[in-house]
C-alpha positions in Angstrom: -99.4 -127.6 27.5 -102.3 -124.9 28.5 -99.4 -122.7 29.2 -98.9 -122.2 25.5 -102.6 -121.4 25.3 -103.6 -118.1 26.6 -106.2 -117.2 24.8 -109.5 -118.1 26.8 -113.6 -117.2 26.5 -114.8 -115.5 29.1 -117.7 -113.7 30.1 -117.5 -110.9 32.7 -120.4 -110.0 34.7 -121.5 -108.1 37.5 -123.1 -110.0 40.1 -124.8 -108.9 43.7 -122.5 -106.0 44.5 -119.4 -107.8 42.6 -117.8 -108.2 39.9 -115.5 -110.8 38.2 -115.1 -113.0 35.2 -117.3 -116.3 34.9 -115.5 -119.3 33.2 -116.8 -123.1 32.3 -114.6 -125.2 34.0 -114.1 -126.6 30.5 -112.6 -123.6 29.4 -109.9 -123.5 32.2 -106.7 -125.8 32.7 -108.0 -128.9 34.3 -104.8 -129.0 36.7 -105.8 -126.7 39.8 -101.7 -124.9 39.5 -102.5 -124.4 36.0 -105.7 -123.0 37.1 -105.0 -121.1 39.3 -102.3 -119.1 37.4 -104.4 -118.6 34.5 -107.2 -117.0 37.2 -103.9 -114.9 38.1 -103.4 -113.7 34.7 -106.8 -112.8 34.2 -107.4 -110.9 37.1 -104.0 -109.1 36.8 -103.4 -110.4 40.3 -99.7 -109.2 40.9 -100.4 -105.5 40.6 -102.2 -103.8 43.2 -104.2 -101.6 40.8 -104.7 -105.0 39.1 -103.8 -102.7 35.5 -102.8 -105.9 33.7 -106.5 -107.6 33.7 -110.0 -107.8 35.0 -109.4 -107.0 38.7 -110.8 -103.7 40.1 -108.0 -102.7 43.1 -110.5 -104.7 45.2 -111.0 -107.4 46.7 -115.0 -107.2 45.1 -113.5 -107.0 42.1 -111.2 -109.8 42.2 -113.2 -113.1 42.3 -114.0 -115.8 39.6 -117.0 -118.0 39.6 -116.3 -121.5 37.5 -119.4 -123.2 36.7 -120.0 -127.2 35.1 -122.7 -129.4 35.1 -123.2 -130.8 38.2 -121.6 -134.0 39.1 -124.3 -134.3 42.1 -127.6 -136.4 41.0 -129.8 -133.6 42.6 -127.9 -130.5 41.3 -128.0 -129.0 37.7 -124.7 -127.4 38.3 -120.9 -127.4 40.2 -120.2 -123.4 41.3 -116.7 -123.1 42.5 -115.4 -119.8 43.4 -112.0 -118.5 43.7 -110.7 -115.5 45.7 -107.9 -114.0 43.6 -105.0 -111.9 45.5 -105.0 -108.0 45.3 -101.1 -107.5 44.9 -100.2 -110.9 44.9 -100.3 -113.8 43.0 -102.9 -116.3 45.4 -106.0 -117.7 44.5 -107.8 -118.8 47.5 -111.4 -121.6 46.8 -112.2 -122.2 50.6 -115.2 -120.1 51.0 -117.9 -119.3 49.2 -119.1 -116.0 47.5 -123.0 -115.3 47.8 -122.7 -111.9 45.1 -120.6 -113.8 42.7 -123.4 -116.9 43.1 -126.2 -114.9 41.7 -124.7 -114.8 38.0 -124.3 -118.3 37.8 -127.5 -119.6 36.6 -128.0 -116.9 34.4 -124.3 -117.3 33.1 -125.1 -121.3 32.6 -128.2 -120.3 30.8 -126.4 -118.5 28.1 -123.5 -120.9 27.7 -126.5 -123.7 27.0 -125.6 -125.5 30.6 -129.4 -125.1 31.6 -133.1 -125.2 28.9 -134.9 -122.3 30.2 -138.4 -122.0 30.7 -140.8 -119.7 29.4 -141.2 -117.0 32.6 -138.8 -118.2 35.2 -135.9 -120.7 35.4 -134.7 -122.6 38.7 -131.5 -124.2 39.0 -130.5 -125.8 41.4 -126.6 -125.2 42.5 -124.3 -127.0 44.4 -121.4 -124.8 45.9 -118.3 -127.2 45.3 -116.4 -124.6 48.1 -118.8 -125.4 51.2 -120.9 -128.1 49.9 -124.3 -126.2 50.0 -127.1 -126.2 47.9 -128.7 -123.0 46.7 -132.4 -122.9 44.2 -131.4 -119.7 42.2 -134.8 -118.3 40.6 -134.1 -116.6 36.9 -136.4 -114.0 34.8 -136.7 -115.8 31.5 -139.7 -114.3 29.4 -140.0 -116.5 26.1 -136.9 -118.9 27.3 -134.4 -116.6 27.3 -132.6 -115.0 30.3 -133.3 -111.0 31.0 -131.2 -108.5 32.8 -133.7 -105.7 32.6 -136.0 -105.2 35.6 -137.0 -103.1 38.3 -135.2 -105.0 41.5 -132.7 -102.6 42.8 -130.1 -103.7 45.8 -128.2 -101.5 48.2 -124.7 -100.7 46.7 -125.6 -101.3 43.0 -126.9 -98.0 40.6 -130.5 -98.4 38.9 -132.4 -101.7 38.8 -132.3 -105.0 37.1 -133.9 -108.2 36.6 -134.6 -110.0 40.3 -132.3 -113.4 40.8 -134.2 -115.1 43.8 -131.1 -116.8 45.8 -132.9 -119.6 48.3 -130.6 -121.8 50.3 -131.6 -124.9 51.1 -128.7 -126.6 53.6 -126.1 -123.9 54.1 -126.4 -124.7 57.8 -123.3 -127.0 59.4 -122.4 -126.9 55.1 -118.4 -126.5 56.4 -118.5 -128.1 60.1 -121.1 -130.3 60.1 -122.9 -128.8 62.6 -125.1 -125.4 63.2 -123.5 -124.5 66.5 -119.8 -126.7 65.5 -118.8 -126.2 69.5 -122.3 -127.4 70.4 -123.3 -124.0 72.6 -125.5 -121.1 70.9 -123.2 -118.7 73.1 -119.9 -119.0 74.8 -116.8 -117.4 76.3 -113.7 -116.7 74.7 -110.9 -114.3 76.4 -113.8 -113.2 78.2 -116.0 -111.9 76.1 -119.8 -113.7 74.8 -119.7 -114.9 71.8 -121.9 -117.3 69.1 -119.8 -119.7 67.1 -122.2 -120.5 63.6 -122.0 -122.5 60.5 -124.9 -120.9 58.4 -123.5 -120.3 54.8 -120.0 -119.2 56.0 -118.3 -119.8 59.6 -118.7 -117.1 61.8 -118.0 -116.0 65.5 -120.5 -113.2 66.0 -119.9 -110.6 69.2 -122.0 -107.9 70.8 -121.4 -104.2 70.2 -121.7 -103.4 73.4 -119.3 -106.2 74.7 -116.5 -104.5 73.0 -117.0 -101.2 74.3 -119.1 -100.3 70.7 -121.8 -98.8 69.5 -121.9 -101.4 66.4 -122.1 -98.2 63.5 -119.2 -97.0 63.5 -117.8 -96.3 60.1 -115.3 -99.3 58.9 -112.6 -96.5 58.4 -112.5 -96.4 62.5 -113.4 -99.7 63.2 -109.9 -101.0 60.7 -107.6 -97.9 62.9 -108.7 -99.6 66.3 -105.7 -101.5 66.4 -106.3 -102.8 69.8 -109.7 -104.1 69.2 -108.4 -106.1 65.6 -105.7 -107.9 67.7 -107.9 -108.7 70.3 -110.7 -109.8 67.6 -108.1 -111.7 66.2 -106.6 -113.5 69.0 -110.7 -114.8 69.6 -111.4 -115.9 66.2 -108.1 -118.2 66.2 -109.4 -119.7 69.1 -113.0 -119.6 67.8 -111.4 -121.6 64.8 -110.3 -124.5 67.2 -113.7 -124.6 69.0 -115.4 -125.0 65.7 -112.8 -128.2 64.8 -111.5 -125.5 61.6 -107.9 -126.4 63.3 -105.6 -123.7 63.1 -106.9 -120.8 61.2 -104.2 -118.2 61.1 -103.7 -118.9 56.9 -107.2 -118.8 56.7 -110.0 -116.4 56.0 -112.6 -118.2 58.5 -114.1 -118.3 60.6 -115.4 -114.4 60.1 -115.4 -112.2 62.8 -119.0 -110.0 63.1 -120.0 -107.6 65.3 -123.8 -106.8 65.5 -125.8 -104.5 67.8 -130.4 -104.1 67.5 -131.7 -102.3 64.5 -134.5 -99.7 64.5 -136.9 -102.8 64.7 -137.4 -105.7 65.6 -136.5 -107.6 62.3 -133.6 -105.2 62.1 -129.7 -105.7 63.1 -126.9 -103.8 62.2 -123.6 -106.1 61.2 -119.9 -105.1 60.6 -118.3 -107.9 59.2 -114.4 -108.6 59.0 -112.6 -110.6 56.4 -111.7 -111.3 58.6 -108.7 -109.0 59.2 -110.7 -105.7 58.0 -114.1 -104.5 58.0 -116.1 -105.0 54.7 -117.1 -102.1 53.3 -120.6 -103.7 53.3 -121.8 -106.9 53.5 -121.1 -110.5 52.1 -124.2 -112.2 50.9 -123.1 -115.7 53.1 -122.8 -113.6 55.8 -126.2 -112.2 56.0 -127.4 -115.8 55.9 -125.1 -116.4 58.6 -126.4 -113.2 61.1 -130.0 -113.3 60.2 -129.9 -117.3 60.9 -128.0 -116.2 64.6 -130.9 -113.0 64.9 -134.0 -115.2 64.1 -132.8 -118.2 66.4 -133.3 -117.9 70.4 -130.3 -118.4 72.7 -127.4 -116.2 70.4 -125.6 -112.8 70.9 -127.4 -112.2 68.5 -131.3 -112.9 68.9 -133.7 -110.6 68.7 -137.8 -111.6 70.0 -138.6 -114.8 70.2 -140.2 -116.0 66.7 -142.9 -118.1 65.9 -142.6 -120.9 62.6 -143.1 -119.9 59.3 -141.8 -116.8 57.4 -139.9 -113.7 58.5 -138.5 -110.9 56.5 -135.6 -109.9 58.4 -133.2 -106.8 57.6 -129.0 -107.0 58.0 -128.0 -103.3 58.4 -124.6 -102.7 56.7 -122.7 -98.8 56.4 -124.2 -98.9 52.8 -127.5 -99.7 53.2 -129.6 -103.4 54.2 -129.9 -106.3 52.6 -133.0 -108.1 53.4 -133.2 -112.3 54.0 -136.6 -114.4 53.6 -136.3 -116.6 56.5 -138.8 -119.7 57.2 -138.4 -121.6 61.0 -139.3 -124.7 62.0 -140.2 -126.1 65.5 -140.9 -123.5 68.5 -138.7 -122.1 71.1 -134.8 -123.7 71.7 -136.3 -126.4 69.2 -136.6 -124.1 66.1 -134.3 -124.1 63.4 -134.0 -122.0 60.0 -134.7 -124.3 57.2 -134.8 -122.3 54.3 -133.2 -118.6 53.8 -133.9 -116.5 50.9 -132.5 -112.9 49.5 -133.1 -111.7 46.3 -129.9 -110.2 43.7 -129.7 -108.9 40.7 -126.7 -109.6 37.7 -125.6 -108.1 34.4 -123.5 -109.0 31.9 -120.8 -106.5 31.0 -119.1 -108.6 28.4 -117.9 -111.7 26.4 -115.3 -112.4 24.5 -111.4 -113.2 24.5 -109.7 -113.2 27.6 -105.6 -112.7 26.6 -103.0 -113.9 29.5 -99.9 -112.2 29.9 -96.9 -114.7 29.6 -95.3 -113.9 33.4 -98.1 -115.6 35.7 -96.7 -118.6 33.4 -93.1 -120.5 34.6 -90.8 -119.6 32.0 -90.6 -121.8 29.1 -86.9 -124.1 28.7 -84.2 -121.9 27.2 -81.2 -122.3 25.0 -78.9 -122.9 27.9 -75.5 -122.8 25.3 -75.3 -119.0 27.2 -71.1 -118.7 28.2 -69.9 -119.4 31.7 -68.1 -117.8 34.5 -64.4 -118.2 32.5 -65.5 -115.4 29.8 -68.3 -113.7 31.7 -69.7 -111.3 30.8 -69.8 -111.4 27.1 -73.2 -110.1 26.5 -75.5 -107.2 27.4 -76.8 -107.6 31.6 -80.4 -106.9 32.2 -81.2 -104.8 35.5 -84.4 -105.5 36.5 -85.8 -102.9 38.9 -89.1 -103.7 40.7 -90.8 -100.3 40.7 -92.0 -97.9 38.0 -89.3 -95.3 35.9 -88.6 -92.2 37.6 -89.1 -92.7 41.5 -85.5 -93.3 44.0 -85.0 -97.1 42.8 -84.7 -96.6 39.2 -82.6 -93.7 40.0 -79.9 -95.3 42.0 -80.1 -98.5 39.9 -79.1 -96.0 36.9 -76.9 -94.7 38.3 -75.0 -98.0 39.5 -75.2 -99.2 35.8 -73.2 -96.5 34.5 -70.7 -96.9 36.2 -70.8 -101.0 36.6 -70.7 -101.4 32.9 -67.6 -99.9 32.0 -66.1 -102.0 34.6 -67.3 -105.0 33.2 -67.2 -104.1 29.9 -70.3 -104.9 28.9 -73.8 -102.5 28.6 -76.4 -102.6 31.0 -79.9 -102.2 30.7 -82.4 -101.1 33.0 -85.8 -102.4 32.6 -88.6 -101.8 34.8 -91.2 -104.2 36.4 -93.0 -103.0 38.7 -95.9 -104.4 40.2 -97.5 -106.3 43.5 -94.8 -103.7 45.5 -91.9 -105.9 43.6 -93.2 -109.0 43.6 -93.7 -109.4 40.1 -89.8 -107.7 39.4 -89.2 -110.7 42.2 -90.7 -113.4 40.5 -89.4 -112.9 37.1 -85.6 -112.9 38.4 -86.2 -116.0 40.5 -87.4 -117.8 36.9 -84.5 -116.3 34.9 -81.8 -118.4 33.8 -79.3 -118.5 36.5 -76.3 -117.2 34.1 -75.1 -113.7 35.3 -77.2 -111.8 32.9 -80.8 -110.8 34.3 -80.0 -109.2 37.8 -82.1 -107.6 40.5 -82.4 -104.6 42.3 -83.6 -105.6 45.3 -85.2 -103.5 48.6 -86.4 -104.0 52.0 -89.5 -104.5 50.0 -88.6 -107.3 48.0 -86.6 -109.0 50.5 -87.8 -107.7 53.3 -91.6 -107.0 53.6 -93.4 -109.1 51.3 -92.8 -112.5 52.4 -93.7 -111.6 55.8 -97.1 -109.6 54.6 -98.7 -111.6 52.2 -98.5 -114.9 50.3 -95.6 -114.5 47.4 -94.7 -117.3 44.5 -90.9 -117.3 45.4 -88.6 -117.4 48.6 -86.3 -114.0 49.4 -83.6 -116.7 50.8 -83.8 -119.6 48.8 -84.8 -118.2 44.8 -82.2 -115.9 45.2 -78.0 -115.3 45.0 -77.1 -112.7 46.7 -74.6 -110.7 45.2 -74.0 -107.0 47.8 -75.7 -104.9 49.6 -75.7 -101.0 47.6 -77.0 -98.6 50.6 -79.9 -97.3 53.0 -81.6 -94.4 53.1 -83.8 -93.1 56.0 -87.8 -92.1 56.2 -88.8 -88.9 56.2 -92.1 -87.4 57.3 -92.8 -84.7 54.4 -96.1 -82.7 54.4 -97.2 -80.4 51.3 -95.5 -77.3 51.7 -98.5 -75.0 51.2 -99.9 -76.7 54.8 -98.5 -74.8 56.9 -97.2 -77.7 59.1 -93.7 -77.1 60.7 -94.0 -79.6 63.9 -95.1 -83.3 64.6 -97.5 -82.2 67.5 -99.0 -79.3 65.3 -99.3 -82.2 62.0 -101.0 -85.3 64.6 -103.2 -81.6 66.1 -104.6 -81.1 62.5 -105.7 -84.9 61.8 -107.0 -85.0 65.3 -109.3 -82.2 64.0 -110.2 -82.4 60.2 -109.0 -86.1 59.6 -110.9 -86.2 56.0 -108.4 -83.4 55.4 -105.4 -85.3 56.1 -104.9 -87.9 53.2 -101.5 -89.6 53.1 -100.1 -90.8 50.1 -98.9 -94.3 49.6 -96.7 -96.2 46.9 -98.6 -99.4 47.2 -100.2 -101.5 49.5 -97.2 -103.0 51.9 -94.8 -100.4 51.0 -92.6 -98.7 53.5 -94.4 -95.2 53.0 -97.9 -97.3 53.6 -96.6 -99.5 56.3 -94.8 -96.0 58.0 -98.2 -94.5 57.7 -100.3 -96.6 59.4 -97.9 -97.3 62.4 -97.9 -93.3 62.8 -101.3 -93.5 63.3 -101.8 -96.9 65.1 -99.2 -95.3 67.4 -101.3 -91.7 68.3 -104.6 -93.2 67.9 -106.0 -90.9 64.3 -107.6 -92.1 61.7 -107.0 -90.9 57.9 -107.3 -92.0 55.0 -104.8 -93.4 52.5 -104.6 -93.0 48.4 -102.5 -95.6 46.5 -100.4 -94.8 43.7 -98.2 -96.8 41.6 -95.2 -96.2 42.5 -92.9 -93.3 45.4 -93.2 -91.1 42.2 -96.1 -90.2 41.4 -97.1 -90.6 45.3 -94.6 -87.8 46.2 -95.9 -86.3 43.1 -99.4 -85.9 44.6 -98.1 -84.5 47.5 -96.3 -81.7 46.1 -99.9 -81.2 44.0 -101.6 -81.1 47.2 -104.1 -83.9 46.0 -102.4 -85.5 49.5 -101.2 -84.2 52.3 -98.3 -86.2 53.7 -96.5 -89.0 53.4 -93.6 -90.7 55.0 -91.2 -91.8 51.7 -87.4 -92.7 51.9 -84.9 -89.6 51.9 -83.7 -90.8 49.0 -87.4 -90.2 47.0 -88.4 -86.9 48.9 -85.0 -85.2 48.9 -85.0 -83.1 45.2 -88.7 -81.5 46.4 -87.0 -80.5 50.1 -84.7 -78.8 48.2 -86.7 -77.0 46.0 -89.0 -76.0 49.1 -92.3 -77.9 47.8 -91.9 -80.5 50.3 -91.2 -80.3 54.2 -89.7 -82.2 56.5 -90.6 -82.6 59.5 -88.9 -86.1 61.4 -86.9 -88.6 59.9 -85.6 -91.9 60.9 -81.9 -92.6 62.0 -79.7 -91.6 65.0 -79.0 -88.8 63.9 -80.7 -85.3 62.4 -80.1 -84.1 58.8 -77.0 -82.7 58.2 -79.0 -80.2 55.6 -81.9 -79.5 58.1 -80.6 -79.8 61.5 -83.9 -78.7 63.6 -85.9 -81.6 62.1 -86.0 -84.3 64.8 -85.6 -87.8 64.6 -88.6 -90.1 65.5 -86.6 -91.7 68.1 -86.1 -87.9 70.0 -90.5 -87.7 69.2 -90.3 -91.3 71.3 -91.8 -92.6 68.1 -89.6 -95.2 68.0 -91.6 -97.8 65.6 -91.4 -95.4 62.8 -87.7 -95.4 62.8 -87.4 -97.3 59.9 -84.6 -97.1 56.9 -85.0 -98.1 53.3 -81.7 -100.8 52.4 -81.2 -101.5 48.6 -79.0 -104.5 47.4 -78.1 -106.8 44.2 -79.4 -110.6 43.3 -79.2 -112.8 40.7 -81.2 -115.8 40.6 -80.3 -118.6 42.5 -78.2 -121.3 41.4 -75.7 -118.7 39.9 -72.2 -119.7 39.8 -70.2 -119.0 42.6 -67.5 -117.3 40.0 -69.4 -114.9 38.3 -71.4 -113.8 42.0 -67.8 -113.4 42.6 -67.2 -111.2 39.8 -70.5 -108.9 40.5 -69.6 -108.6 44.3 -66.2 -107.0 43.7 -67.5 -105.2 40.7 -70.1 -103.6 42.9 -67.9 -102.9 45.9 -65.4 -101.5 43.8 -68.3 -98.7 41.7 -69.6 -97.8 45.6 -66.2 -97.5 46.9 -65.8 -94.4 43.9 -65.7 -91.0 45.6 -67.9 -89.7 42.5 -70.5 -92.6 42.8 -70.6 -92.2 47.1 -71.0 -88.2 46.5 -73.6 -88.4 43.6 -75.6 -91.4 45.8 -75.4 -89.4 49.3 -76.1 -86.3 47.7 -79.7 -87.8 46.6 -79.8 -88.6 50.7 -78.3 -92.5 50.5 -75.7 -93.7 52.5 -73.7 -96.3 51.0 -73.1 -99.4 52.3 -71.1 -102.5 50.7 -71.0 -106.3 51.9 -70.2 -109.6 50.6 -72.7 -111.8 49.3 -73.0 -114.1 52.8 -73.2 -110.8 54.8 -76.2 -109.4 52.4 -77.9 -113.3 53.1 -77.7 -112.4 56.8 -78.8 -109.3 56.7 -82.4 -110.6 54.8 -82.8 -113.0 57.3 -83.0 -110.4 60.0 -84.8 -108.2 57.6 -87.6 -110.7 57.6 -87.7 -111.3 61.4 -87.8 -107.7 61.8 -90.9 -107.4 60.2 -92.2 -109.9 60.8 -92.5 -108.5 64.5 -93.8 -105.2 63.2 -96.3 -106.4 61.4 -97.6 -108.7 64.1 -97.2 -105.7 66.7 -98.9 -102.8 64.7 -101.9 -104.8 62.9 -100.9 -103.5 59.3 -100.8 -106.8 57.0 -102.6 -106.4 53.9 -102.8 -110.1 53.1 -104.7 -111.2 50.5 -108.5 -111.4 51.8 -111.6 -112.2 51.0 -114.4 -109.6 50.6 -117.1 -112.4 50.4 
């Protein structure tokens, strides 16, 4: 089994303006869920810092390319790339990555795929994701590929060796067709717009259409929460026009928006991934816009061009990347037959590629473990899904104290914290269902996640519930050194000095991100969020002033409000703070939407006996029904709140509805996407 193999070669290289491990398919697992999971591993996929392997806490930085000799009689070689989740464990090989293509030849080159020629190498590439062809053009002085040149590209520091990238029949590669709904320009919900297949499927719109000048800064184009549901709302229809079916699980078609350059071979493109703007530009879809510029009849075309050759420039917020275009035919009967951009690649490393054991399903256990009749008789594991220190771990300490004497057995704590608890998540659901590895779950785990993004295990289904533990209400805290007392005076100050105004955030889909970016959905301000691993070390850089707000649970914030290097100024609930009575709730600020309360409970993996859920439930209610443990628990700002094990399955299920309907309202998923 490859799963007891996780050792792997691997070479990492930077490629275009990305980076990401290159593999021969030989090398990998050849069943695609083996695969995948061991592309998982590498990238360190479930951690949204990605600390645990080769990712970057990007979406740039988390992509594979896995290259074999070609299995089409006209190609040298297969390129398949994989998209690999920020945060979550998904591996996505529907589109293709033009950055991540330039390494490949070079890449096969080295691994003896490809005899190179003295002065320059072209191979020939066949894009297993779309079905293109591409002629990539190496430097290879005395037969032997080079990285050292003087080509330099937008986005990238120095120069390298040039990789000429030409593609040859990336046009109608996914649909079939150039135009799939047979128009160069349509309506949809009102509004012109060009449905292409060049390299990637795109639905292209007009600046001005949208009320735009077509530069703004992605930061303000992702806070126009408006204009991304409405963008959104076309490209699903776009998607059925261009016979993709039903694309709300899927990253295309890509929405663009382009407005005229400086020039006339010039246009400026801010292209969505389709659910945020890219911070620059994919490669496929510069094909894609300079195809729709250079061709007559689009939102996008520019002058009317005569065959042969034009060098054409797509504008991006960091800079241009310039397409070799060559037309055929005159007028409405011209058509882009070749497209050519040049890239540059290094390799950073090869070597050993290690895989950590959890992106693997757990391997068969002694199952000789006691049953309900004597349980417990051994040691119970805690797991908590967050990092030590921060208002989980805390409260799931604290429970274990007191749980273990009443079951007479120890308890351990242990921490995994990860993809905002999905990893914690996906480790319990694996456990052996005996009563001795537990969860501490949240409105993350069970509440958020499976809504946001795609997760490997099911909040209802994986798990047995056991009771719910308590809530505990957001708070809007700024740094105390601000001088902030009011809501009106706080949105006044990001109004004005908005690069001043950084909140702080425990992870991408956390409550304190997700509370964030409602706030300012809801009053129309932009800032600018900084991830941290964790409420600790968020609240933590806060109190440092390297942020300056955040909205955490009471339960998190409440030891700096009392110490004075935090302040409050709303919180969520129907009613105020019995230790700071003038702070408001958000539902007296008519900020309704943010009135949202942290819940904690207890799991066990599904398939648990009935008997010993039993036994947990009543050992649970009974700790939270001690006056010490409901003083110590609402004196750290959580309100305690018990339930049996159906009443805790109900309460996820409306959990998951309920945000389900938030996200969909307020625009704030961070699903996995591609940055292609």
């Amino acid at each position: 089994m490859f799963s007891l193999n996780r050792k792997i070669p691997c070479v990492l290289m930077r490629a275009g303006t990305s980076r990401g491990p290159f593999f021969l398919k030989e090398w990998l697992p050849s069943d695609p869920a083996e695969r995948d999971q061991a592309l998982i591993g590498a990238i360190g996929a479930s951690d949204p810092l990605q600390l645990d392997g080769l990712g970057g806490n990007s979406t740039l930085n988390s992509k594979v390319a896995i290259v074999s000799r070609s299995s089409q009689p006209d190609c040298d070689l297969d390129y398949l790339f994989a998209q690999v989740g920020v945060g979550h464990q998904s591996v996505d090989t529907r589109p293709n990555c033009g950055n991540m293509l330039s390494g490949v030849a070079p890449f096969a080159i080295e691994q003896g795929l490809i005899n190179a020629h003295d002065g320059v190498t072209t191979v020939r590439i066949y894009n297993v994701n779309t079905g293109a062809k591409i002629d990539a053009t190496v430097q290879t002085p005395g037969g032997y590929v080079t990285y050292e040149g003087t080509a330099r590209i937008d986005g990238v520091a120095g120069t390298a060796a040039p990789i000429l990238l030409n593609f040859l029949d990336a046009w109608g590669a996914v649909t079939g067709q150039l135009f799939p709904t047979g128009n160069r320009t349509e309506k949809i919900q009102g509004v012109e717009v060009t449905c292409i297949d060049a390299a990637m499927p795109l639905m292209i719109l007009r600046a001005s259409d949208l009320g735009l000048s077509g530069r703004e800064r992605p930061v303000e184009l992702d806070a126009n929460g408006h204009l991304l549901k409405k963008i959104e709302a076309m490209r699903l229809e776009a998607g059925h026009r261009m016979g993709l079916g039903d694309v709300s699980d899927s990253v295309v078609p890509k929405p663009v928006i382009v407005s005229m350059g400086d020039g006339v071979d010039s246009i400026v493109s801010r292209y969505f991934t389709p659910h945020r703007c890219h911070a620059s530009h994919a490669v496929t879809g510069a094909i894609g816009v300079s195809t729709a510029f250079a061709l007559p009849g689009t939102v996008a075309s520019g002058v009317l061009r005569s065959a042969g050759r034009h060098l054409l420039s797509v504008v991006h917020p960091q800079g241009q990347i310039d397409i070799d275009v060559e037309l055929v035919g005159e007028g409405e009967q011209a058509l882009v037959s070749k497209a050519a951009l040049v890239r540059t690649a290094r390799k950073i490393m090869q070597g050993e590629l290690h895989l950590p054991h959890y992106v693997f399903p757990s391997e068969p256990g002694d199952s000789s473990r006691p049953g309900s009749a004597n349980y417990p008789s051994e040691e119970i594991t805690i797991i908590v899904p967050t990092s030590a220190g921060g208002g989980n771990d805390n409260m799931a300490r604290v429970l274990s104290r007191k749980l273990g004497p009443e079951l007479g057995q120890s308890i351990a704590v242990d921490n995994r914290a990860g993809a905002n608890g999905s990893v914690a998540a996906e480790y319990v659901c694996a456990a052996r269902s005996d009563g001795y590895t537990l969860m501490f779950g949240y409105i993350a785990t069970h509440g958020i996640n499976p809504v946001m993004q795609q997760v490997r295990y099911d909040p209802l289904k994986d798990f047995a519930p056991i009771g719910l533990i308590g809530h505990s209400p957001s708070v809007l805290v700024v740094h105390a050194g601000s001088g902030l007392r009011t809501v009106g005076d706080f949105l006044k100050k990001i109004r004005q000095h908005p690069q001043r105004m950084n909140y702080a955030s425990a992870g991408e889909g956390t409550v304190p991100h997700l509370a964030a970016e409602i706030l300012l959905h809801q009053n129309g301000v932009v800032a600018e969020g900084v991830t941290h691993a964790g409420a600790a070390p968020a609240i933590n850089a806060v109190v440092r002033g390297q942020a300056q707000w955040m909205v955490p649970s009471l339960f998190s914030a409440l030891p700096y409000l009392k110490t004075g290097n935090l302040v409050a100024l709303a919180v969520a609930g129907k009613q105020r703070l019995s230790w700071w009575p003038d702070v408001p709730t958000f539902d007296e600020l008519d900020l309704q939407a943010l009135d949202l309360t942290q819940w904690y409970g207890l799991f066990a993996p599904a398939s648990t006996e009935p008997a010993v859920v039993s036994i947990l439930n009543l050992t649970l209610n009974k700790v939270l029904s001690d006056v010490e443990t409901v003083g110590r628990l609402l004196e750290d700002g959580v309100q305690v709140r018990t339930s049996s094990p159906d009443e805790l399955h109900q309460h996820v299920q409306a959990e998951l509805a309920r945000w389900a309907g938030i996200i969909s309202t307020f625009h704030v998923a961070d699903v996995a996407e591609s940055s292609i």
